[in-house]
N, C-alpha and C positions, 0 to 999 in steps of 0.2 A: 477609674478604669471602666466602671459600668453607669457611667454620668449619663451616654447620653447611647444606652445599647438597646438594638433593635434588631430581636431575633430571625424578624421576616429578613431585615436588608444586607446585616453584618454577619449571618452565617455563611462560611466558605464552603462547609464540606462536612458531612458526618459518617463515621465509619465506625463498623463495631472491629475491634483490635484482634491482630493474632495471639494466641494464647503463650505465646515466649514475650512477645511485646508485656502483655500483662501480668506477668513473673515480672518481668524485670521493676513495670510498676509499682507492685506490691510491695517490692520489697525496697523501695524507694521510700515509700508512705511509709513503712515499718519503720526506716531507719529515722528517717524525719520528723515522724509525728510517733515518738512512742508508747504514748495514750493508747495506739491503736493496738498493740501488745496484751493487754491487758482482759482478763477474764469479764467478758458480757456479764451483766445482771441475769438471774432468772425469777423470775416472780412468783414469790412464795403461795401466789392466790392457787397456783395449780395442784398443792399438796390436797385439800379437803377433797377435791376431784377422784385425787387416786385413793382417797382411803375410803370415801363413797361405793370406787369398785369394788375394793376389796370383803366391804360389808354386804354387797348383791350375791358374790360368789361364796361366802362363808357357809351360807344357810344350804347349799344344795347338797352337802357332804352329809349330814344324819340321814336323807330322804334316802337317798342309794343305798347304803348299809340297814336300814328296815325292810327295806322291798323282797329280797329273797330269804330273812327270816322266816317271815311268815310264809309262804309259797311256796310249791312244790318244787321238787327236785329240780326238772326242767328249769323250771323259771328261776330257781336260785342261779343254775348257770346264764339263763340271758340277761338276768339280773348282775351277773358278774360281766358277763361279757360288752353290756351297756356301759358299766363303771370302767370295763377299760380301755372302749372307744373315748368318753368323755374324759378321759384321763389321756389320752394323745390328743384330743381337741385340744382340751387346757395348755398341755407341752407348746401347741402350735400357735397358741394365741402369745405364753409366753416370752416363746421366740420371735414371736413378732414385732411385741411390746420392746422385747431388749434390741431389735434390730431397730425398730424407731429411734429410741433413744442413743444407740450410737452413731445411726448416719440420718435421722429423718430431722424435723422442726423441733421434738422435744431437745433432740441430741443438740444442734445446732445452736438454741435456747440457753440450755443453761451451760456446757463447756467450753463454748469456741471462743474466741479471743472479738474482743469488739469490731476489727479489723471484717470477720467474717459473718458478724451479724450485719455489719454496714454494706457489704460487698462479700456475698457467699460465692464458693468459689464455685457453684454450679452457674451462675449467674457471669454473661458475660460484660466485659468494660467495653461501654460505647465513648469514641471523640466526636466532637462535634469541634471545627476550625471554625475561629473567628476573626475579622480584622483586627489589623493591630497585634498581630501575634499571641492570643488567647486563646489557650483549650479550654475547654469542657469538658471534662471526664462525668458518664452519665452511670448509671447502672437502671435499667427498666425505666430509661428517657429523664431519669429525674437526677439533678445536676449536684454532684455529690463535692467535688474537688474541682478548681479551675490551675491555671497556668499563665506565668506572664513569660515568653521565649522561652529559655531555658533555668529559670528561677525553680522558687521552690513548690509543692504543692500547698495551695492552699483550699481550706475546706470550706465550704459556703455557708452562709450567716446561719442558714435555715438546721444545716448538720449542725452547726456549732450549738447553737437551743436546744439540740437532743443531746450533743454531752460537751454542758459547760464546761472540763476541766482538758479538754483535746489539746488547750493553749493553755501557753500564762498569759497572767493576766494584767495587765496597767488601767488604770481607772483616772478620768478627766471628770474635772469637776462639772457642777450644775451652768456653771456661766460660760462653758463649751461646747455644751449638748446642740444646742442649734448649729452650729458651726459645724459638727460633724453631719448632722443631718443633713446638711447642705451640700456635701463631699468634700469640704474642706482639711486640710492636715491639721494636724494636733501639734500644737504648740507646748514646749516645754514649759511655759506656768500653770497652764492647764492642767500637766498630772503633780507639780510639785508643791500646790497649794495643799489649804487645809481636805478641801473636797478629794482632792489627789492621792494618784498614789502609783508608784512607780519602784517595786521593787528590784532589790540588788542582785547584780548577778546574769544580768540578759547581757546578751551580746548585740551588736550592731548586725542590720539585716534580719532580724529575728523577728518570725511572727508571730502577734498578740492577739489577743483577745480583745478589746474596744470595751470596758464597759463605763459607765456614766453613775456618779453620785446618786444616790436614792433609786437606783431604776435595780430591776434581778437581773436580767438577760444581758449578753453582751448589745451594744447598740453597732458596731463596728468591726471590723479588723485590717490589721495595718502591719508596718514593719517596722522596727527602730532606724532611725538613719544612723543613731550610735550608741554606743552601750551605755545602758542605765548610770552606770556611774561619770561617763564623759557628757554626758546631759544633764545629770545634777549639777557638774562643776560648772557649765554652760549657762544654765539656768533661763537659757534664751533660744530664740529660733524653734524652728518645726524639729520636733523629736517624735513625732510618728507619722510615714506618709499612707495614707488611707487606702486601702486598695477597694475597700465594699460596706457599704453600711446600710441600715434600714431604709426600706424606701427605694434603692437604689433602682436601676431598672434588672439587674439581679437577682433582686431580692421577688419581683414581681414575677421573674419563670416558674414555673412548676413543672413542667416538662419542655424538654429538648434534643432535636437530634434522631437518631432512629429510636 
């Protein structure tokens, strides 16, 4: 599909989408890829952060309750009356801190569904039209999701390295790996050898994850032309047709579109 793509010559048309358009998207990719459902990580490195704060503002609470002990009348009241300007200061920092964290990056960070860490919904969906009937769904130019006509969405090599598990997975062995590198389809001895693996339970049309004997990252992704169990019995012919794989001219965008 991206054998032979060239951004300068094969873009048709790029539009950022109307926001009912993009509803309806969403909730395509929800149904389709249910990965995307599922609660974002947040990275525990940010806790020592906030108890850092916590240890700055501890100490300033004895200095206030000393100050109008010793001091006259007067000053014990501006001494009061300073402790409870800084006492609505703190309220207002509070509420700010809690308002981050419900709608700001901390918020977004650790509760939202991966769906919205991938694609926030302040952030709008850019198309970019290709020949041959390809979209490009972008978010801030960078090609998150493609399309083949009216088929399914699929998400680009580059999303998929950020979360291996968006797909299942089928694995081709070592003596295939060049052949996929080449854009070739995958052949069912391929994943049912010893290197192989092709488990049960996919349906036909379903898209995988590509990956390769001894390698981490997926190298690929493709779709079953039929279900894992009618390709075992088969034991022959192309059982994955390859839509994108490393190298691709795909794989070399980094930005596209508005």
């Amino acid at each position: 599909m991206f054998k032979k793509f060239n951004p300068k010559e094969d873009v048709s048309s790029s539009t950022s989408l109307k926001s009912s358009v993009q509803r309806n998207i969403r909730s395509s990719l929800l149904t389709q890829i249910p990965f995307l459902t599922q609660a974002s990580y947040r990275d525990p490195s940010t806790a020592p952060e906030e108890n850092k704060q916590e240890a700055v503002v501890a100490p300033a609470a004895p200095t206030e309750e000393e100050e109008p002990s010793g001091g006259k009348k007067g000053g014990g009241k501006k001494g009061g009356k300073g402790k409870g300007g800084k006492g609505k200061g703190k309220d207002k920092e509070d509420k700010k801190d809690k308002d981050e964290e419900d709608g700001g990056e901390g918020g977004d960070a650790g509760g939202g569904a991966v769906i919205d860490e991938i694609w926030p919904k302040k952030e709008a969906l850019g198309l970019t039209k290709c020949h041959d009937r390809i979209s490009i769904f972008t978010v801030q130019q960078v090609p998150l999701f493609f399309q083949h006509f009216d088929g399914p969405f699929i998400p680009t090599l580059k999303l998929l390295h950020r979360y291996p598990n968006m797909l299942p997975h089928v694995q081709i062995d070592r003596g295939a790996i060049k052949f996929l590198l080449a854009g070739a389809n995958m052949m069912a001895p391929g994943l049912l050898s010893a290197g192989g693996k092709l488990p049960d339970g996919l349906a036909k049309d379903e898209v995988v994850a590509i990956h390769a004997e001894g390698k981490e990252h997926a190298c690929g992704i493709g779709k079953l032309v039929a279900s894992s169990e009618e390709i075992k019995k088969a034991a022959k012919g192309v059982a994955v047709e390859v839509v994108c794989w490393i190298g691709d001219d795909l794989w070399k965008v980094d930005t596209i579109g508005l």
